[in-house]
N, C-alpha and C positions, 0 to 999 in steps of 0.2 A: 327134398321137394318142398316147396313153398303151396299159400294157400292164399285163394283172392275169393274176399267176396266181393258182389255186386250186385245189382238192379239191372232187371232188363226193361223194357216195354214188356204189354201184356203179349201184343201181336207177334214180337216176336219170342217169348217165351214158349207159347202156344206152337209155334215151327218146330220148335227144337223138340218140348214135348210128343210132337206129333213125329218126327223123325225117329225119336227113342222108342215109340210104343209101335211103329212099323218095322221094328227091327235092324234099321240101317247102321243105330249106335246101341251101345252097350247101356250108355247111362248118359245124360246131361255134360255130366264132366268132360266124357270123353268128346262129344261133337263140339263142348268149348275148347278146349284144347285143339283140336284139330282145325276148327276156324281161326284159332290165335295162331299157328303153325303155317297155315297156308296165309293169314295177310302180315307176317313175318316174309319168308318168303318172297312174295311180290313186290315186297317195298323196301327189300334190304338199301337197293345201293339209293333210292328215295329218303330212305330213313336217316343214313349213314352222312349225306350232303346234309339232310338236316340238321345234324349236330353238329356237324363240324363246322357248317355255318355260327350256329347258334354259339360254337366257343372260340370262333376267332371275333365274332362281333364281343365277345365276353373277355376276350383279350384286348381290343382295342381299345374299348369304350368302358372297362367294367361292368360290374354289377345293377341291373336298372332297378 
């Protein structure tokens, strides 16, 4: 398992806080994790065009 940190905003730290202390999540981690899973997810085949865009323009033209 890997490990990310980051910065949120305040406003949205304060959601997620407030989701964990209402009992919906377990802990911080896990409602990050579950929002990174669900916009994985939605954007796979969006994702997916994007890179392969991004490595045939990288094929053509090189390295910018």
């Amino acid at each position: 398992m890997k490990s990310i940190c980051t910065e949120l905003p305040d406003h949205v730290y304060q959601e997620v806080k407030s989701l964990v202390d209402k009992g919906w999540f377990k802990n911080e981690d896990d409602i990050i994790l579950e929002a990174l899973r669900r916009f994985l997810d939605t954007h796979k085949v969006e994702l997916m065009e994007k890179f392969i865009k991004e490595d045939v323009e990288w094929g053509l033209y090189g390295k910018e």
